[in-house]
N, C-alpha and C positions, 0 to 999 in steps of 0.2 A: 553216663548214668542220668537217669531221668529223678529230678526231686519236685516237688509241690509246695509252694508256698501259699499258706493263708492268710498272709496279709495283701498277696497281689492277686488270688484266687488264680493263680497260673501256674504254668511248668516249666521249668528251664533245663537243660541239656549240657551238660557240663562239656557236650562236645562240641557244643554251637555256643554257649554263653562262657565268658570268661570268668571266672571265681570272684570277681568283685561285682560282677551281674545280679549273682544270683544273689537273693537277700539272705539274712541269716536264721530265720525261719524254716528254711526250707527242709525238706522232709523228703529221704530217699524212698522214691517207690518203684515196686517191681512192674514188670508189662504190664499184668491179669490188671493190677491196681491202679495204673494210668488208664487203661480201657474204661474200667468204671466209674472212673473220677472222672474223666472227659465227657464219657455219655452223660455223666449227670450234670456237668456244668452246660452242657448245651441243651438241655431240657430245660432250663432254669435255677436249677439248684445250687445251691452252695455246699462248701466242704469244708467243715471245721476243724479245727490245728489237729486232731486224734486223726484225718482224714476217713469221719462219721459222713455220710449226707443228709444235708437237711433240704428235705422239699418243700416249695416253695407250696403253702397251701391253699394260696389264690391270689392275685393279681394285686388287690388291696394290699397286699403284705410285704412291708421292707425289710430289708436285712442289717441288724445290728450288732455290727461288726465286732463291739466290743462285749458284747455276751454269749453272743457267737447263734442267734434266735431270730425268727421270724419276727415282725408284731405287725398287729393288725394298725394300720393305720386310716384312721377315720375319714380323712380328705379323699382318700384314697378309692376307700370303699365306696365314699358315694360319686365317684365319680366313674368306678367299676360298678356300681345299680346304677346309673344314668344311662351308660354304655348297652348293657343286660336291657334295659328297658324301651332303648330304641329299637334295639334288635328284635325284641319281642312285638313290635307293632310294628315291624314291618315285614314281620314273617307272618304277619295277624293277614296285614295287602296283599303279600301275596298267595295265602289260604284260598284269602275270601274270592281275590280276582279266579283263582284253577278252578274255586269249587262250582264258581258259576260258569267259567268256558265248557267243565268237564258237563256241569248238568244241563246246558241249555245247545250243548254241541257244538259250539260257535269257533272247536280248535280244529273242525274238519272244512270250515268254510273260509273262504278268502275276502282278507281286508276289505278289496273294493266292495264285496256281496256286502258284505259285514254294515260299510257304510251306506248301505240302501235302507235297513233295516226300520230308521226311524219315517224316511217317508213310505217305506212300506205300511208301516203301522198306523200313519194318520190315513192313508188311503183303505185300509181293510175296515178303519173306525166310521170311515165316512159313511164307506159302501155299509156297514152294518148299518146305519143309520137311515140311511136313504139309498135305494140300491141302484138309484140312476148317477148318482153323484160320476165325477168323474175322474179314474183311476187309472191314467195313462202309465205308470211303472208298471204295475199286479197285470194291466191287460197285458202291457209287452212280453211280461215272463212268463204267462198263461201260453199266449202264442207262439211264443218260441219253444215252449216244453209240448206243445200241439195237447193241453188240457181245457176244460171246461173254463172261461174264468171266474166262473162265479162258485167254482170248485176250489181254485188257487185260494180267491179272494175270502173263505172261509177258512181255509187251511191257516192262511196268513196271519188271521184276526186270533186264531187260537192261538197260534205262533207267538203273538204280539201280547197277548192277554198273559199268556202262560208266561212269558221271557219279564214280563212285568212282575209280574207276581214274584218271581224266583229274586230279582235283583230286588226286590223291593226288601223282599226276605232276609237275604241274605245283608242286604244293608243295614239293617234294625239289630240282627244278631252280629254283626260284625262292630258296631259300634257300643253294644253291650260290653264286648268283652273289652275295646278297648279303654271307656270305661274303668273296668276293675284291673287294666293293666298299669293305667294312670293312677288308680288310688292305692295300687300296691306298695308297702315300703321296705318290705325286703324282699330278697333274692328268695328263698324260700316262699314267699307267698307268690312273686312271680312265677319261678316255676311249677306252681301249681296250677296254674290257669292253662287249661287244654284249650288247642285251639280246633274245633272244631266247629265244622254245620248241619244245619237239616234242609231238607226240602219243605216247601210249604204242601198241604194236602193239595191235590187237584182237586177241581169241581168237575 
């Protein structure tokens, strides 16, 4: 026979534990009654002497054995919103990082292109500037794609302007929210705060 005790929150088997095992609380229960006592102690839950379940209503909350009750405990709790609120700014990182690969394309290009980009960008500024400047990167990739390069070289500069613009963006409304994810102080007003972006308009 399988029984339940609430003072050890366990089951004992009268075929595998020997009768001084088992403590004297324990509480005969049938299959169906072990199946659901068990699911519920491995979700977290506790099962009091009636073998009632009491769910556990969030991580803050200890169990008080002697009343047989959750309560909320305060160290607890803020140390489950300290948890909730790192998590929240760094799902903030990694928003903001997709939403600019996703807008500026840069999860179809590879690493090494990827780190060309900022001397791209000071040579497409120069050549906007002075168009004799000289642009030994922009020429090679002109040449090698068999294009104009003062066709790349403008291509580039919008490339460089726009990818500015978007990250510039995207960094001002990213530190906005985290902002109000830092001066949140509870769970509820944390989870209010959507994380979302916009694009900045084009010119």
């Amino acid at each position: 026979m399988i029984s339940f005790s609430y003072s050890q929150q366990s089951f004992f088997d009268s075929n595998v534990h020997a009768t001084e095992q088992i403590p004297d609380d324990a509480v005969i229960v049938n299959p169906e009654q072990h199946q659901i006592l068990l699911v519920a102690l491995n979700r977290g839950a506790k099962v009091k002497s009636d073998l009632s379940v009491a769910e556990r209503p969030s991580a803050a909350h200890i169990w008080q054995p002697e009343i047989q009750q959750w309560i909320l405990d305060e160290t607890e709790q803020q140390k489950a919103f300290q948890a909730a609120q790192s998590d929240k700014l760094t799902e903030l990182a990694n928003a903001a990082q997709e939403f600019v690969t996703r807008s500026t394309k840069t999860d179809v290009v590879p690493q090494f292109e990827q780190e060309t980009y900022p001397l791209q960008g000071l040579e497409a500024k120069a050549w906007s500037v002075d168009k004799n400047a000289d642009t030994p990167v922009l020429n090679r990739i002109a040449d090698e794609r068999g294009i104009p390069r003062d066709v790349l070289k403008a291509a580039a500069l919008r490339k460089t302007l726009w990818y500015e613009k978007v990250t510039a963006s995207v960094a001002g409304q990213r530190q906005a929210l985290q902002v109000r994810i830092e001066a949140a102080n509870h769970l509820d007003d944390l989870n209010a705060i959507e994380i979302t972006f916009t694009l900045p308009e084009s010119e």
